[in-house]
N, CA, C and O atoms as a GROMACS GRO file, in nm:
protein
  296
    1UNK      N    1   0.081  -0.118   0.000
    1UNK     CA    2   0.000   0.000   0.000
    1UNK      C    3   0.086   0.125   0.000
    1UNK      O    4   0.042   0.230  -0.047
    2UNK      N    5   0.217   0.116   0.056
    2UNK     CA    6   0.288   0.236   0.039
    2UNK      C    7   0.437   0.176  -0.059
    2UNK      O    8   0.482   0.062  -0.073
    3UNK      N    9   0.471   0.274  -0.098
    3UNK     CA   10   0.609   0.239  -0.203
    3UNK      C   11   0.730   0.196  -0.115
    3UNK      O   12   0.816   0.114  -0.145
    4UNK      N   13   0.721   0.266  -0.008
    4UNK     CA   14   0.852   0.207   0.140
    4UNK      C   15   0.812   0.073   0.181
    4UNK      O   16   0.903   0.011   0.235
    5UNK      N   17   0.718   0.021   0.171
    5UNK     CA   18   0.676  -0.115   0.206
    5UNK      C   19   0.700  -0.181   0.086
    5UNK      O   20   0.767  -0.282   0.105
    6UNK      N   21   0.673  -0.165  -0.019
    6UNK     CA   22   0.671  -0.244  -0.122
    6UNK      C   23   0.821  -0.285  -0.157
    6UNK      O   24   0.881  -0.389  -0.185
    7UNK      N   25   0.845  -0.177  -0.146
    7UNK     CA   26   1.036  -0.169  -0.229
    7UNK      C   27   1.082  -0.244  -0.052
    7UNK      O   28   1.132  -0.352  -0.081
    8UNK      N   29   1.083  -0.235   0.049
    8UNK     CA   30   1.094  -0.373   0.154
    8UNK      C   31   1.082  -0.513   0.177
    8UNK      O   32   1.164  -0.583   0.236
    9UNK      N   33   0.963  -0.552   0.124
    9UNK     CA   34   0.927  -0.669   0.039
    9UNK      C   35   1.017  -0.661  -0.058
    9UNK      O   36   1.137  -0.671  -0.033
   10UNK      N   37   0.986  -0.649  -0.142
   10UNK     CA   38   1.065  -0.684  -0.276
   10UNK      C   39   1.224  -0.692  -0.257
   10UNK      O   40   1.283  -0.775  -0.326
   11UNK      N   41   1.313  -0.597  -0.152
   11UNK     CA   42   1.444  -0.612  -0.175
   11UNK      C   43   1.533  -0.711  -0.090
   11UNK      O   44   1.649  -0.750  -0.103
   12UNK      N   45   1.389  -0.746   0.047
   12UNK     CA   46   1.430  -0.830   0.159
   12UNK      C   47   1.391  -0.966   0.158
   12UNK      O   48   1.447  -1.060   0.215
   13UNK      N   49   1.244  -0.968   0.059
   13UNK     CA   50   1.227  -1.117   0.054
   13UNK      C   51   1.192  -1.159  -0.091
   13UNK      O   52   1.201  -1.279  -0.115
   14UNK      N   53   1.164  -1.096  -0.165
   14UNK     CA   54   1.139  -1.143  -0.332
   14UNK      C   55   1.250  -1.170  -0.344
   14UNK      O   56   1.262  -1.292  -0.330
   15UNK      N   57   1.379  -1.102  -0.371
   15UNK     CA   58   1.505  -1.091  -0.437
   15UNK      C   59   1.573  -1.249  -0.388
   15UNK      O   60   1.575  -1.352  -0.455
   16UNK      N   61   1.620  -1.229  -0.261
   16UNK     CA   62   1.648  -1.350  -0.184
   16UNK      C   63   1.573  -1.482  -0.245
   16UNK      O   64   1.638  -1.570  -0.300
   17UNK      N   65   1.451  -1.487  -0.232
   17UNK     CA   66   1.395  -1.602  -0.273
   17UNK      C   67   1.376  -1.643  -0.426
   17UNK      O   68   1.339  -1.752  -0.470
   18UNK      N   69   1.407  -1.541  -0.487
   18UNK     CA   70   1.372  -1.567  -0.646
   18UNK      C   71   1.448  -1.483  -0.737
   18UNK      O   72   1.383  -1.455  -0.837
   19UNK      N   73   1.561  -1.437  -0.733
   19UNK     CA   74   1.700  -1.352  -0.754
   19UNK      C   75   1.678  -1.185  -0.844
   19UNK      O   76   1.760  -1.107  -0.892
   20UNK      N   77   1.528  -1.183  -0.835
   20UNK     CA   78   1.486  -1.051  -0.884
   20UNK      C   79   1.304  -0.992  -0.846
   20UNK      O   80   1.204  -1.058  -0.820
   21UNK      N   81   1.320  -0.882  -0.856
   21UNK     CA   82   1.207  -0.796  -0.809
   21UNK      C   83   1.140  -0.700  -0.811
   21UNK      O   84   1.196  -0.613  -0.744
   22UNK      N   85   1.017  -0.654  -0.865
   22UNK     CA   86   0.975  -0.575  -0.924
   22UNK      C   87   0.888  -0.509  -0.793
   22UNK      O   88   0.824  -0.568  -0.706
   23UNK      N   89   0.922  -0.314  -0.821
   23UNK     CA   90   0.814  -0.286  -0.722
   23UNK      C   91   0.702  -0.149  -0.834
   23UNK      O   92   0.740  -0.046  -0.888
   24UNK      N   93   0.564  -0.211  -0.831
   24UNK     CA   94   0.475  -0.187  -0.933
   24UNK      C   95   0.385  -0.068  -0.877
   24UNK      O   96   0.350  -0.081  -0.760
   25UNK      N   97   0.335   0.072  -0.959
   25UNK     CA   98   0.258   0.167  -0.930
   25UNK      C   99   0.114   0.179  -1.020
   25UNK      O  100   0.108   0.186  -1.143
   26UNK      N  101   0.017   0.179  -0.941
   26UNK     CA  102  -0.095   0.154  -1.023
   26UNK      C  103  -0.235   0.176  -0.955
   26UNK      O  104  -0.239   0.166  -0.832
   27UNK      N  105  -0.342   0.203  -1.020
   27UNK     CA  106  -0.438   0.247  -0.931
   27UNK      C  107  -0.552   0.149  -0.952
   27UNK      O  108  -0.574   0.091  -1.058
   28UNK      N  109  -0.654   0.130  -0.789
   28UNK     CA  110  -0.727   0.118  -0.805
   28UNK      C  111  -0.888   0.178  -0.770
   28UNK      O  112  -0.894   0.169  -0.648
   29UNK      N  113  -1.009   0.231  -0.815
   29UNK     CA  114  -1.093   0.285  -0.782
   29UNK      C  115  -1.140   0.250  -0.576
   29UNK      O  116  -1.183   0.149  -0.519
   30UNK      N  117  -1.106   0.374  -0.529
   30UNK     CA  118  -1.131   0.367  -0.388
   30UNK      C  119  -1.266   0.264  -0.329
   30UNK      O  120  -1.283   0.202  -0.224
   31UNK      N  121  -1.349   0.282  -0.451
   31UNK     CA  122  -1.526   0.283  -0.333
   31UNK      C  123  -1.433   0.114  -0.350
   31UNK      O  124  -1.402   0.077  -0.237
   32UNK      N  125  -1.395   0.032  -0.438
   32UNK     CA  126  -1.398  -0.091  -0.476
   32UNK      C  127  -1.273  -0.158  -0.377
   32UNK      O  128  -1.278  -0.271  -0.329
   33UNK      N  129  -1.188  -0.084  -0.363
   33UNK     CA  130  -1.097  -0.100  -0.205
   33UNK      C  131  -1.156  -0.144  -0.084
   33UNK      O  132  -1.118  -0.237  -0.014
   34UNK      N  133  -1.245  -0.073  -0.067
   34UNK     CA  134  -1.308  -0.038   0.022
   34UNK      C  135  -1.387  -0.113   0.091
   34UNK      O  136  -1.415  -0.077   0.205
   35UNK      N  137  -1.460  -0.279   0.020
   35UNK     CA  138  -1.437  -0.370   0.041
   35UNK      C  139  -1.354  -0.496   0.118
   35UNK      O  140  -1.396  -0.608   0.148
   36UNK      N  141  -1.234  -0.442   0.137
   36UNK     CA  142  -1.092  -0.508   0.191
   36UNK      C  143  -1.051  -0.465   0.257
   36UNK      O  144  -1.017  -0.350   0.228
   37UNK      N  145  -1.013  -0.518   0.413
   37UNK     CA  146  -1.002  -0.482   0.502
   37UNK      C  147  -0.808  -0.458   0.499
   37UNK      O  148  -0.720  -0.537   0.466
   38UNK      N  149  -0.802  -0.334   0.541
   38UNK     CA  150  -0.630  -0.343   0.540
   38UNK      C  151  -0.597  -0.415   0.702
   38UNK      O  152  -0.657  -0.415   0.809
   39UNK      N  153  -0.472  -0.470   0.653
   39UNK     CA  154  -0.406  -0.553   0.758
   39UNK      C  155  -0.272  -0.495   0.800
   39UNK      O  156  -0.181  -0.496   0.717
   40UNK      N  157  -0.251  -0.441   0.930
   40UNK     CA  158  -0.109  -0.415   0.986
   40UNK      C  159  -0.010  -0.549   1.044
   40UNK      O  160  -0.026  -0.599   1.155
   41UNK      N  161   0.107  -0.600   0.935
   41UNK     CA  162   0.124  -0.726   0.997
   41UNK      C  163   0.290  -0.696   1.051
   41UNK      O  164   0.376  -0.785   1.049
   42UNK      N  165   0.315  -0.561   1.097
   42UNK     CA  166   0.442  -0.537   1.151
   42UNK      C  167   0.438  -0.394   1.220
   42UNK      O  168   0.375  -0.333   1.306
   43UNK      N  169   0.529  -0.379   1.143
   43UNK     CA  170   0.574  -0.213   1.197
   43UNK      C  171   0.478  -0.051   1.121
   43UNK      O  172   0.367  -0.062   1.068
   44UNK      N  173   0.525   0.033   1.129
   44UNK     CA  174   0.422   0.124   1.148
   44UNK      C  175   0.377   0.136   1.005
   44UNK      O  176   0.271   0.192   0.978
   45UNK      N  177   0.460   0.083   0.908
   45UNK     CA  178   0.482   0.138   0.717
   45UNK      C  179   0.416  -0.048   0.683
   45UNK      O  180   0.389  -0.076   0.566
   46UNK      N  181   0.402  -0.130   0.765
   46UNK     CA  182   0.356  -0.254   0.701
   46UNK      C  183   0.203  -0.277   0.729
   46UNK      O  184   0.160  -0.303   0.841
   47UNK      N  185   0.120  -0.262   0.606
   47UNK     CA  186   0.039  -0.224   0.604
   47UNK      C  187  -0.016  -0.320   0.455
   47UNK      O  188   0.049  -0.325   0.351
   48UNK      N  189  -0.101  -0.364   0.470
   48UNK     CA  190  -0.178  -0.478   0.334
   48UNK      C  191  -0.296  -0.435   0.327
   48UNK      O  192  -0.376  -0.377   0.401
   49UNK      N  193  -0.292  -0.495   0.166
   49UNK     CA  194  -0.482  -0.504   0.170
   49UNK      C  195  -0.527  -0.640   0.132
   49UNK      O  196  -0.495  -0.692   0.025
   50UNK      N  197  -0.628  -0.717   0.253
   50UNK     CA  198  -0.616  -0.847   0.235
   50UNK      C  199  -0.699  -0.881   0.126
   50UNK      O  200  -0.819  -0.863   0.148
   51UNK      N  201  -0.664  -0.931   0.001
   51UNK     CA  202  -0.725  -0.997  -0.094
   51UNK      C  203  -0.745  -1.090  -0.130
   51UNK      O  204  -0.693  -1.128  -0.234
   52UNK      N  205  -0.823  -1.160  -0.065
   52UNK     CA  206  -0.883  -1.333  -0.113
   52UNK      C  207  -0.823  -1.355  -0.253
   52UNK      O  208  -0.840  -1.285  -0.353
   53UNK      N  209  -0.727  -1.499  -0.237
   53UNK     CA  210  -0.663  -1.524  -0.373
   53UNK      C  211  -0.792  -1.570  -0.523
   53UNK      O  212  -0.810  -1.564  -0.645
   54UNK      N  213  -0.836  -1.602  -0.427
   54UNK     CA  214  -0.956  -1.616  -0.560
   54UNK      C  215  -1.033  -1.511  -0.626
   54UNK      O  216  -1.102  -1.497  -0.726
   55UNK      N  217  -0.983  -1.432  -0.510
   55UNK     CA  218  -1.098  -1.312  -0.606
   55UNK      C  219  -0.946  -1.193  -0.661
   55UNK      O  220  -0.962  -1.071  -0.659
   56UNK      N  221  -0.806  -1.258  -0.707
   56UNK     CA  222  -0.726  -1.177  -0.726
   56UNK      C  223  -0.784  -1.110  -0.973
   56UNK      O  224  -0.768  -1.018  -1.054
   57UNK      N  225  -0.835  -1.219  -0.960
   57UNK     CA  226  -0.865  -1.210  -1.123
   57UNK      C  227  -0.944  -1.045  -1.122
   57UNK      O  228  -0.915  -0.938  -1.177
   58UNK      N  229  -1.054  -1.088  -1.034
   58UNK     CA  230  -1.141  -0.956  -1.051
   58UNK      C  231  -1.076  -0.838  -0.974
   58UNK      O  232  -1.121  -0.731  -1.015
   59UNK      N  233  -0.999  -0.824  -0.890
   59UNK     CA  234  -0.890  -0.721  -0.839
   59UNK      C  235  -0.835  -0.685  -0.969
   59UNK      O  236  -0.863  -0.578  -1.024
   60UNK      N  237  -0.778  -0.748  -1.006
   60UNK     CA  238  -0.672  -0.730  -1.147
   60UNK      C  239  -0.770  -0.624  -1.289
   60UNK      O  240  -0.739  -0.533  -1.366
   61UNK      N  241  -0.896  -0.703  -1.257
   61UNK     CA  242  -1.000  -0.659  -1.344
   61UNK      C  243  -0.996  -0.490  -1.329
   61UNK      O  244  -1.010  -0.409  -1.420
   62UNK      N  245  -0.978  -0.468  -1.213
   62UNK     CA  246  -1.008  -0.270  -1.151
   62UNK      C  247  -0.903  -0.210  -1.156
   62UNK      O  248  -0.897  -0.099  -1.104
   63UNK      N  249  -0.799  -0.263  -1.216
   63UNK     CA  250  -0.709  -0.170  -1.228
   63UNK      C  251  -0.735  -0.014  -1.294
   63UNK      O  252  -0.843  -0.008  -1.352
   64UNK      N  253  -0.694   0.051  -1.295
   64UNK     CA  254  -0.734   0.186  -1.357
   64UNK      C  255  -0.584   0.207  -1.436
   64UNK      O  256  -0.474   0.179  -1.389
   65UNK      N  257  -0.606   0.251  -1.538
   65UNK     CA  258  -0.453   0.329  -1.645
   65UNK      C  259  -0.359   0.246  -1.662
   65UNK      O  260  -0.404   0.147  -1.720
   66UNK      N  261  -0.213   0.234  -1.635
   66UNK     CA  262  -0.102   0.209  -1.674
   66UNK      C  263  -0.093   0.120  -1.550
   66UNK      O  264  -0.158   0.144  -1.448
   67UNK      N  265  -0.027   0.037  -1.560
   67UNK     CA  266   0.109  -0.039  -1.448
   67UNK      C  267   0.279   0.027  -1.476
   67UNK      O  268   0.345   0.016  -1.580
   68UNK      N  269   0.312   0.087  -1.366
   68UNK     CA  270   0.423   0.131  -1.369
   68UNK      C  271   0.517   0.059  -1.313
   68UNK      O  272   0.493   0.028  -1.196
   69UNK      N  273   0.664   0.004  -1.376
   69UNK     CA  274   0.752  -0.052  -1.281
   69UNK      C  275   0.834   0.072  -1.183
   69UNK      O  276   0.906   0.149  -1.246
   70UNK      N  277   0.828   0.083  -1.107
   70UNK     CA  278   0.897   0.227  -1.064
   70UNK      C  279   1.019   0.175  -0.976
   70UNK      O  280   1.064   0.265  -0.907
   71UNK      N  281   1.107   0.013  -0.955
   71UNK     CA  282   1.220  -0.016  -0.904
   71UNK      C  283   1.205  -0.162  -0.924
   71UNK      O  284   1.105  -0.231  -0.903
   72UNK      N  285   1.326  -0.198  -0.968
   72UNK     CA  286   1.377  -0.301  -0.998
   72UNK      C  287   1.537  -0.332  -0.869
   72UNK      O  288   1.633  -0.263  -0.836
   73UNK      N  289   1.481  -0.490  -0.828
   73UNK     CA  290   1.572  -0.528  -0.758
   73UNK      C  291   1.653  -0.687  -0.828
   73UNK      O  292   1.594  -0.778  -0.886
   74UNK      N  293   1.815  -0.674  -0.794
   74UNK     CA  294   1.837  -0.831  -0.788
   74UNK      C  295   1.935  -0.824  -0.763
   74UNK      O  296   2.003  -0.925  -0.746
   0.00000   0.00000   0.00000
């Protein structure tokens, strides 16, 4: 949910586990968020939005505009 969390993930545990890592910018319409409960599963910047893997197709579906790569790790 924030770019300091994401680029954390990606450089502490994607990279390590799979030797590269993408951290992605992109929108989705609020009311449809809004639905999903965010989850704090650490510190003050770790912060999720829990998305049932089954319903990741129709998440994907709401994207709004572009997907941006905005940092690359490996």
């Amino acid at each position: 949910m924030s770019e300091e969390y994401a680029t954390q993930i990606t450089r502490d545990w994607n990279v390590p586990a799979y030797g590269v890592g993408y951290v992605l910018k992109f929108e989705v319409d609020t009311q449809y968020l809004s639905k999903y409960e965010v989850q704090n599963v650490g510190g003050p910047i770790d912060n999720e939005l829990w998305v049932p893997a089954e319903l990741m197709e129709e998440f994907s579906n709401q994207i709004q505009g572009k997907i941006e790569v905005i940092a690359e790790f490996k």
